[in-house]
N, C-alpha and C positions, 0 to 999 in steps of 0.2 A: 237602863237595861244593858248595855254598853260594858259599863263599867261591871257588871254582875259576871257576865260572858267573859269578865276580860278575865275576873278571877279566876274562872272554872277550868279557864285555858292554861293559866298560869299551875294552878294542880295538879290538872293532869298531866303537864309537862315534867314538873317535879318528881309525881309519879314513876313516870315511865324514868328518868334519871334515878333515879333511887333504886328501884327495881333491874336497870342495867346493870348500875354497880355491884347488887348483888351476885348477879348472873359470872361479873368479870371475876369481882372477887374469891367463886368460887373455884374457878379456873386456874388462878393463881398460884397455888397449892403445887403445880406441875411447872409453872411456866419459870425458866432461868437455866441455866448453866449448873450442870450435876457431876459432881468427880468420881468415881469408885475408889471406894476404900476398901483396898484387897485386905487389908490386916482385919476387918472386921466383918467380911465378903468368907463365903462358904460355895466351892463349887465341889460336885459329882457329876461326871468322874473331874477329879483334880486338872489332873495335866489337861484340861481344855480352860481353863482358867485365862484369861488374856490378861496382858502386860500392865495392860492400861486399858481407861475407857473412859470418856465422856461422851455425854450426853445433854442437850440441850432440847429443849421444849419451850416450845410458839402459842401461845392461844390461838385459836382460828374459831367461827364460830359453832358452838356446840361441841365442839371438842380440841384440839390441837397438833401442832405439827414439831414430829421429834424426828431430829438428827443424832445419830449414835458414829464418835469417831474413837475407834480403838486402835491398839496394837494386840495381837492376837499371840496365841502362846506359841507361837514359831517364831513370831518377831514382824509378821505382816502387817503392814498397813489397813485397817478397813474401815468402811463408811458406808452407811445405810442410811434410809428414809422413808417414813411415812406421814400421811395425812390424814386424821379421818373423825368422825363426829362418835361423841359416845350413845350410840341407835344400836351396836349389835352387829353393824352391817358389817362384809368384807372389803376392805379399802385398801387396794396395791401396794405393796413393802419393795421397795428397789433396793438393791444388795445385801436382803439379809440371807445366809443359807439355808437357814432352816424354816423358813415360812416365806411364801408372795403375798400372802392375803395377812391382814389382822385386822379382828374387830374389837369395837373398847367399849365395855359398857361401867358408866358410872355407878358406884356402890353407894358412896354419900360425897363430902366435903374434899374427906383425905383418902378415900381408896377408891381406886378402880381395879376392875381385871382388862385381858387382852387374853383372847385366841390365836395361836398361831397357823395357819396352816398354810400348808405345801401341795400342791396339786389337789386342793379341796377336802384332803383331811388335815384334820389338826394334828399338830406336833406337838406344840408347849402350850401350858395354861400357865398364863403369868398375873401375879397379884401384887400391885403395888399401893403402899402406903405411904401417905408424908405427915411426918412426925407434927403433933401440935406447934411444935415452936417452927416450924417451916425449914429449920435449918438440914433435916436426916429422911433420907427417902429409900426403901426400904422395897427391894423386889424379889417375892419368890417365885422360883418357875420349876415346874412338873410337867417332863413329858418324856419325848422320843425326839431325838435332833436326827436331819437328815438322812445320817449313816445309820440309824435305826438306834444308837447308844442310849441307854437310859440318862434321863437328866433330872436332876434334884441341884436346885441349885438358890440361892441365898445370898443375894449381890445388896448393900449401903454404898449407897451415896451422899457425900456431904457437897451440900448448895456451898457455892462458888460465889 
């Protein structure tokens, strides 16, 4: 009987290991170090375009944690960060200027969207995809940024 029990443990062990992997590997899709590639990057209006920009992404559970370190079209240094599960919910953004709050809701494997908002309305609706081969990640964003300016904007990044 022992030995029956011992199977059933060892399965469902398995199981749940099998089913983890799933979970992570879905997550992965996001998780690494992203460069912008402004030659193939689309901003409106233009001149808010930044210099530079990376971006890396954390798995965390249920969703992940992204760090964004640019150079902005003045020539400024900036650095931002969020945490947060893809549920929908609002989850504190520390130095971005156009949103404190963002929520992510998963789409499927390779896309999610993000809410942006700023004092509890939304500014930007951002949709990002990563490419089948994992290597091109692809973000469009529609809204209104702080100063009220319309934004259409169309940012690639190549994984690093």
């Amino acid at each position: 009987m022992q030995r029956k029990s011992l199977g059933v443990s060892l399965v469902l062990a398995l199981a749940v290991i099998v089913a983890t992997a799933g979970v992570t590997a879905a997550a992965d899709h996001w998780v690494g170090t992203w460069k912008l590639n402004l030659a193939k990057s689309k901003y409106s209006p233009p001149e808010l375009a930044p210099k530079s920009q990376t971006i890396t992404r954390e798995a965390v559970e249920g969703g992940m944690k992204v760090v964004t370190d640019d150079v902005d079209a003045q020539g400024k240094a900036t650095h931002n960060e969020y945490s947060g599960r893809f549920d929908g919910k609002d989850y504190p953004w520390a130095g971005q200027a156009n949103a404190d709050t963002i929520s992510l809701l998963r789409i499927d494997d390779e896309y999610y969207e993000a809410i942006w908002k700023l004092k509890g309305e939304v500014t930007i609706t951002s949709n990002t995809v990563v490419s089948k081969d994992g290597k091109t990640l692809t973000t469009t964003q529609s809204g209104k940024d702080a100063q009220g300016r319309t934004v259409l904007n169309m940012t690639v990044f190549d994984r690093q």
